[in-house]
Backbone as a printed PyTorch tensor [residue, N CA C, xyz], in Angstrom:
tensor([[[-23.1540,  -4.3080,  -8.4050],
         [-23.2210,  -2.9370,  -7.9620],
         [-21.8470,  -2.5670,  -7.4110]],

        [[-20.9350,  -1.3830,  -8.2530],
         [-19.3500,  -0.8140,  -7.6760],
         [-19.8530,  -0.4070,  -6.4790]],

        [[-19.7110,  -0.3530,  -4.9110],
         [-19.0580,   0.9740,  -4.5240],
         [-17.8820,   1.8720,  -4.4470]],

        [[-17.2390,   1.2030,  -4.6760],
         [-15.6190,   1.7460,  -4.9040],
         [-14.9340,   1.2680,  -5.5030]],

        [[-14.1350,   2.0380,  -6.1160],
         [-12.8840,   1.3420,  -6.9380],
         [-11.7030,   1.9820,  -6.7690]],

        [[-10.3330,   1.6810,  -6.1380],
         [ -9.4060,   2.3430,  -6.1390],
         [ -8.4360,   1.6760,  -6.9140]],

        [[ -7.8470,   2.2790,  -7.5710],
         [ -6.7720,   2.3400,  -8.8560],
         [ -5.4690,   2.5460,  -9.2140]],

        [[ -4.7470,   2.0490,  -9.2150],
         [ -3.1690,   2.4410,  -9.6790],
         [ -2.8260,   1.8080, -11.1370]],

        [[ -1.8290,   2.2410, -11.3430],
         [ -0.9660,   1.5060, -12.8630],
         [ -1.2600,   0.4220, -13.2830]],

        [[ -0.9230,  -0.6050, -11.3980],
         [ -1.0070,  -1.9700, -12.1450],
         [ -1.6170,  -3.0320, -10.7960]],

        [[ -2.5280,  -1.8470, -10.0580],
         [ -3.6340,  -2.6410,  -9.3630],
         [ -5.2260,  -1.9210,  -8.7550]],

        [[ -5.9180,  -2.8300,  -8.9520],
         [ -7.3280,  -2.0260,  -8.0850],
         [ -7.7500,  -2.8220,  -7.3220]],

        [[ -8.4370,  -2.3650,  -6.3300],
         [ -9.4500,  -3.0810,  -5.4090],
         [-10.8300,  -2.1880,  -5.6670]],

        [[-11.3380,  -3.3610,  -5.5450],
         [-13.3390,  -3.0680,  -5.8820],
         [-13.9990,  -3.4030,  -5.0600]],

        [[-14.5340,  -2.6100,  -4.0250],
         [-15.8980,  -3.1340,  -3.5170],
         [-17.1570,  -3.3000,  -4.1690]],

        [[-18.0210,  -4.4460,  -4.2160],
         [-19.0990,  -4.2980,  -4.9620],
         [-19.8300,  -5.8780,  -4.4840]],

        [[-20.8570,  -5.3990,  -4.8360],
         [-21.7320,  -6.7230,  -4.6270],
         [-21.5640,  -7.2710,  -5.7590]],

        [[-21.4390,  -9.0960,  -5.6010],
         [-21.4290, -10.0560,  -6.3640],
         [-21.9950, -11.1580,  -5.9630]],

        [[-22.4440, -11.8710,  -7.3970],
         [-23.4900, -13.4560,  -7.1220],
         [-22.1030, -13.9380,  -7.8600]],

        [[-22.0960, -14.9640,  -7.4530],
         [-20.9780, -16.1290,  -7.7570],
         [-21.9510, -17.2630,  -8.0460]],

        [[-22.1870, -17.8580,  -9.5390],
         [-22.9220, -18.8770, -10.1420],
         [-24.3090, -18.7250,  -9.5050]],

        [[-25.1640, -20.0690,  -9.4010],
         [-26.1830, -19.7860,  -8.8480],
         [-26.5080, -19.2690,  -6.9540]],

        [[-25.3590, -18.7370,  -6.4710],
         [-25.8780, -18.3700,  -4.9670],
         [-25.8150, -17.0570,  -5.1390]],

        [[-26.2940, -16.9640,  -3.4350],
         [-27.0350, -15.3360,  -3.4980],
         [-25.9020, -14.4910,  -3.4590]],

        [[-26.3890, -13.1230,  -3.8480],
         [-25.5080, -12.0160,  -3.8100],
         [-24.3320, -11.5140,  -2.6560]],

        [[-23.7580, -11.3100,  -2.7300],
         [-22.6600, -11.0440,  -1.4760],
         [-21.5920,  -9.6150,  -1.7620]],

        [[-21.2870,  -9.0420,  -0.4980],
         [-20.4930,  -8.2180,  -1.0310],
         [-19.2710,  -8.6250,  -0.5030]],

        [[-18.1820,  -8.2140,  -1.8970],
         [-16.7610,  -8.6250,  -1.9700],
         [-16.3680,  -7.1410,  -2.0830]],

        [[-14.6690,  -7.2400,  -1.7500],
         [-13.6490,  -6.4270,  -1.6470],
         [-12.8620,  -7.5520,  -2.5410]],

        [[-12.6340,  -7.2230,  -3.8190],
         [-11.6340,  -8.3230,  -4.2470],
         [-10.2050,  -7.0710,  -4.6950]],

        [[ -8.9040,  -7.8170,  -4.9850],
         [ -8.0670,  -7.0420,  -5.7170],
         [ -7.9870,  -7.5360,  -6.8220]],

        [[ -7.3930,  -6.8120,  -7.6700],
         [ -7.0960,  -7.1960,  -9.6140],
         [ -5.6440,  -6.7880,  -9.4340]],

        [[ -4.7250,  -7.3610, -10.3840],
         [ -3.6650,  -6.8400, -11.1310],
         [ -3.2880,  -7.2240, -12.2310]],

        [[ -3.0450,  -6.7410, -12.9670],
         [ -2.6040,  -6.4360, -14.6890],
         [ -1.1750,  -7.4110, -15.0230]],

        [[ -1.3600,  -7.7760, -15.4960],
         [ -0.8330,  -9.0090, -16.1750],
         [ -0.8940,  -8.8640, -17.7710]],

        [[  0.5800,  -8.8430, -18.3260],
         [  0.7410,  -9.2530, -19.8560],
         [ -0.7490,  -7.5220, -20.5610]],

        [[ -1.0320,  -6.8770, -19.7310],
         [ -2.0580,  -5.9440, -19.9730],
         [ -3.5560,  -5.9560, -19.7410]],

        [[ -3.9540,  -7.1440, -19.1890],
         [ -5.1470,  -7.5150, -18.7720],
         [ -5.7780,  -7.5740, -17.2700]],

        [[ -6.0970,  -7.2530, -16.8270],
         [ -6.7220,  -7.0090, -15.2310],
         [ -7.0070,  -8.7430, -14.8990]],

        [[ -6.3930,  -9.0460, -13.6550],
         [ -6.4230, -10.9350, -13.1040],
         [ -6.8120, -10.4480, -12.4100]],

        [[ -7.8870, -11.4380, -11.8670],
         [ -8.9400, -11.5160, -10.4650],
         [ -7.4250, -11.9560,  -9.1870]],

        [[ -7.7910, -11.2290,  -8.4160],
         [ -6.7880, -11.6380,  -7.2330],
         [ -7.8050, -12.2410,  -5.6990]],

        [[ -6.8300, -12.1390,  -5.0760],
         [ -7.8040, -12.2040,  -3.3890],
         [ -8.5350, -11.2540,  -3.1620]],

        [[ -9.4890, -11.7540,  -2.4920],
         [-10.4150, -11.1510,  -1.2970],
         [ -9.6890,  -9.8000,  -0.4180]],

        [[ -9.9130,  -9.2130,   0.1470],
         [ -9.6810,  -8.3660,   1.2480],
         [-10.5970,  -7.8220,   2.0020]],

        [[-10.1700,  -7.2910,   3.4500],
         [-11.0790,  -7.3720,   4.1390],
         [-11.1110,  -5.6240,   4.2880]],

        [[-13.2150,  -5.8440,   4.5650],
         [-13.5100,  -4.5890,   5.2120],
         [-12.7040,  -3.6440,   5.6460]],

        [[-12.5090,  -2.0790,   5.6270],
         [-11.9510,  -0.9950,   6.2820],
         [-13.3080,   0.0200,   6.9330]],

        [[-13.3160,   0.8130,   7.4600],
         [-13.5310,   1.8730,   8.0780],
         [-14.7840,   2.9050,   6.9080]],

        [[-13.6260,   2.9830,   6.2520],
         [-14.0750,   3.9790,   4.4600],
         [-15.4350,   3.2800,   4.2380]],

        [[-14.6410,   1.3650,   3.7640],
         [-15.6860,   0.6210,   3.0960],
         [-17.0110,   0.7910,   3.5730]],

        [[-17.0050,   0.4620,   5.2980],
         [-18.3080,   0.6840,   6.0190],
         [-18.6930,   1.3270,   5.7260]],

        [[-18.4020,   2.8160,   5.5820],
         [-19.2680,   3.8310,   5.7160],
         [-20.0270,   4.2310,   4.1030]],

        [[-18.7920,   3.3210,   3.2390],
         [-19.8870,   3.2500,   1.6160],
         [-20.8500,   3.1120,   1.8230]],

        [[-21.2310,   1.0970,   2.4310],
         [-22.2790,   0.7490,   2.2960],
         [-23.3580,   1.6320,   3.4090]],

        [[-23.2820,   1.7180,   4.5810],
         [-23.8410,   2.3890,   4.9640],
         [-24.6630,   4.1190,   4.1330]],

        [[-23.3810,   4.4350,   3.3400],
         [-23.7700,   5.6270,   2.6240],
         [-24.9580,   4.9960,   1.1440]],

        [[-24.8610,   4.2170,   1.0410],
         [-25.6260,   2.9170,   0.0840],
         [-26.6530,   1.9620,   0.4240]],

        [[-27.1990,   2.1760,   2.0680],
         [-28.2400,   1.0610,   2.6340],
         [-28.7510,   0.9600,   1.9040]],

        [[-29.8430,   1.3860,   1.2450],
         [-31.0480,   1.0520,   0.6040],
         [-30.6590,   0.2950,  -0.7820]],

        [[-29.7860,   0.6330,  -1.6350],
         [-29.1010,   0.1380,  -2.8250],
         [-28.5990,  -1.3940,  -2.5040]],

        [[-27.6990,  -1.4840,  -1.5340],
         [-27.0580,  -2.4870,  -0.8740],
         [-28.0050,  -3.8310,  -0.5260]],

        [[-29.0480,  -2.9830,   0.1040],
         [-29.9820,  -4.1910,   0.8610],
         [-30.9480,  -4.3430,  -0.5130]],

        [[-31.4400,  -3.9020,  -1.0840],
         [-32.3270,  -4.2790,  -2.3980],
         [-31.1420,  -5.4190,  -3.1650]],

        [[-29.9890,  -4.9840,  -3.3880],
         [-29.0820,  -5.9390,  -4.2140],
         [-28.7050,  -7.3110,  -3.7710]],

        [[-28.7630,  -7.1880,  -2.4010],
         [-28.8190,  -7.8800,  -1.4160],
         [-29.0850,  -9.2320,  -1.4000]],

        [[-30.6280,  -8.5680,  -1.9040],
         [-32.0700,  -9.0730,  -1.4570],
         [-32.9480,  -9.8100,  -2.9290]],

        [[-32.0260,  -9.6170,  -3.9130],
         [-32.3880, -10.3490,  -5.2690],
         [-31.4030, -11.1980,  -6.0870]],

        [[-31.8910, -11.9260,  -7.1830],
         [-30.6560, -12.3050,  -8.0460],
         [-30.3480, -11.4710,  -8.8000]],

        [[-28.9500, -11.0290,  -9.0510],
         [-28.6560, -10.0680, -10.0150],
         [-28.5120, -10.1990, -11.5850]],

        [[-28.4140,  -9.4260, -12.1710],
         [-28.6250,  -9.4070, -13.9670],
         [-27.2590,  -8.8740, -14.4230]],

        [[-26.4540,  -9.0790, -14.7760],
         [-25.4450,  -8.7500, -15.4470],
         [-25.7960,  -7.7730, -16.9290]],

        [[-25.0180,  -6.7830, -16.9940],
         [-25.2400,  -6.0690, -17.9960],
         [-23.5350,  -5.8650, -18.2330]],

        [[-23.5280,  -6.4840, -19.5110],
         [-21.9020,  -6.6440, -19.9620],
         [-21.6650,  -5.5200, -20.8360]],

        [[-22.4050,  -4.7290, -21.1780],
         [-22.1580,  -3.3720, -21.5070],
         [-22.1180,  -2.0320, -20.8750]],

        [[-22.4690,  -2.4460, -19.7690],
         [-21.8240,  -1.7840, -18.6010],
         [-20.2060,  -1.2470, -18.5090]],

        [[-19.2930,  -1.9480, -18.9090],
         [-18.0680,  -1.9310, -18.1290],
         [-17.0060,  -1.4480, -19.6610]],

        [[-16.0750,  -0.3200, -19.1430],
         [-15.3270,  -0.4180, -20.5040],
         [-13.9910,  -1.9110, -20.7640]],

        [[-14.1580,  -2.0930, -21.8890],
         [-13.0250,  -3.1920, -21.9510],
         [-11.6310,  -3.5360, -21.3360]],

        [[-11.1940,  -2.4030, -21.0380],
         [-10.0520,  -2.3310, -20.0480],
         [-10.6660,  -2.7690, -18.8570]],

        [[-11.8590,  -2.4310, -18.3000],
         [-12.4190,  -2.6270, -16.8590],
         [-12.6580,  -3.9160, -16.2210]],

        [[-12.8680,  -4.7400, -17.5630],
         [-13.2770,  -6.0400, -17.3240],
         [-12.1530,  -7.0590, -16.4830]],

        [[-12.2920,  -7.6930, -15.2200],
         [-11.2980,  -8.0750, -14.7140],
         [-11.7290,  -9.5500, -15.4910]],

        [[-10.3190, -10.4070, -15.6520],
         [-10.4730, -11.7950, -16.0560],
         [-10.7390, -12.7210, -14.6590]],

        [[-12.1320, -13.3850, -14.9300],
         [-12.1960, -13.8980, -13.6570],
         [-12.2510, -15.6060, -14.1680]],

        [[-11.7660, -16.4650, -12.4130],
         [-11.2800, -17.9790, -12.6140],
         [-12.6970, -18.6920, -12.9340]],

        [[-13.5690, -18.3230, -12.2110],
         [-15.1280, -18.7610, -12.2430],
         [-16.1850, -17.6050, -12.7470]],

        [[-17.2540, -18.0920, -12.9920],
         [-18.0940, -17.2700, -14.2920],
         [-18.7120, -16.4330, -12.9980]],

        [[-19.0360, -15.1200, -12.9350],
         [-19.3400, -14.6060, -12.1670],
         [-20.5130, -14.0180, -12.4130]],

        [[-21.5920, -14.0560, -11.8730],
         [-22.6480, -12.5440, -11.9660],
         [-22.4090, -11.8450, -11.0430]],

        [[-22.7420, -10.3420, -11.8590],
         [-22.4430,  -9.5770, -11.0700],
         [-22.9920,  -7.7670, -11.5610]],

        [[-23.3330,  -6.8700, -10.5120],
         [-23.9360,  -5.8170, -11.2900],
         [-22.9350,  -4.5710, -10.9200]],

        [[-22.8240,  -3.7400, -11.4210],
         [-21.6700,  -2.1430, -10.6500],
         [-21.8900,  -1.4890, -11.6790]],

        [[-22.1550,   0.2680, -11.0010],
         [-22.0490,   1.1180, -12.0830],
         [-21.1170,   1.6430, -12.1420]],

        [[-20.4500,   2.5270, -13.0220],
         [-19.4570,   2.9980, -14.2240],
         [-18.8170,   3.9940, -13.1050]],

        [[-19.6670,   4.6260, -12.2380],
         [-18.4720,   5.7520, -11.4590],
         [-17.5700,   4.9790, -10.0710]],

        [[-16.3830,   5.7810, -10.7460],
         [-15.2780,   4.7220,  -9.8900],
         [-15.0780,   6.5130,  -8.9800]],

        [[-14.3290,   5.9950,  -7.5560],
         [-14.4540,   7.2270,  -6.3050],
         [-12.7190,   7.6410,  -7.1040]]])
């Protein structure tokens, strides 16, 4: 599940809930940057102010996603969107970026 995505040329950060292999769901702030033309999984970053008030603007979404294992839908995402990640990730987000 996206809540945010902010964007430049040749970086984004995404908030969104993610399952990492078989454990439970969690929400990450990760960054990406573009490499050779392809989006690389970067670090973590931490919570802001904004972010809070996503999820908060998202309780009910948040805590249901939370609160299950998630399903990946790989047709979800356009091909540019797809970040290359180091470990196999599940993970769910919809298509509108802020």
């Amino acid at each position: 599940m996206k809540l945010s995505c902010k964007k430049t040329d040749r970086s984004k950060q995404v908030l969104q809930i993610v399952q990492w292999g078989n454990g439970s769901p969690t929400i990450e702030k990760r960054n990406y940057f573009k490499k050779d033309g392809e989006w690389q999984c970067g670090k973590t970053a931490g919570l802001t102010l904004e972010d809070f008030k996503k999820l908060l603007a998202n309780k009910a979404e948040v805590k249901e996603a939370l609160s299950k294992k998630i399903e990946i839908d790989d047709n979800e995402d356009d091909e540019d969107e797809k970040p290359k990640k180091k470990k196999k990730a599940k993970k769910h987000h919809d298509d509108d970026e802020d």
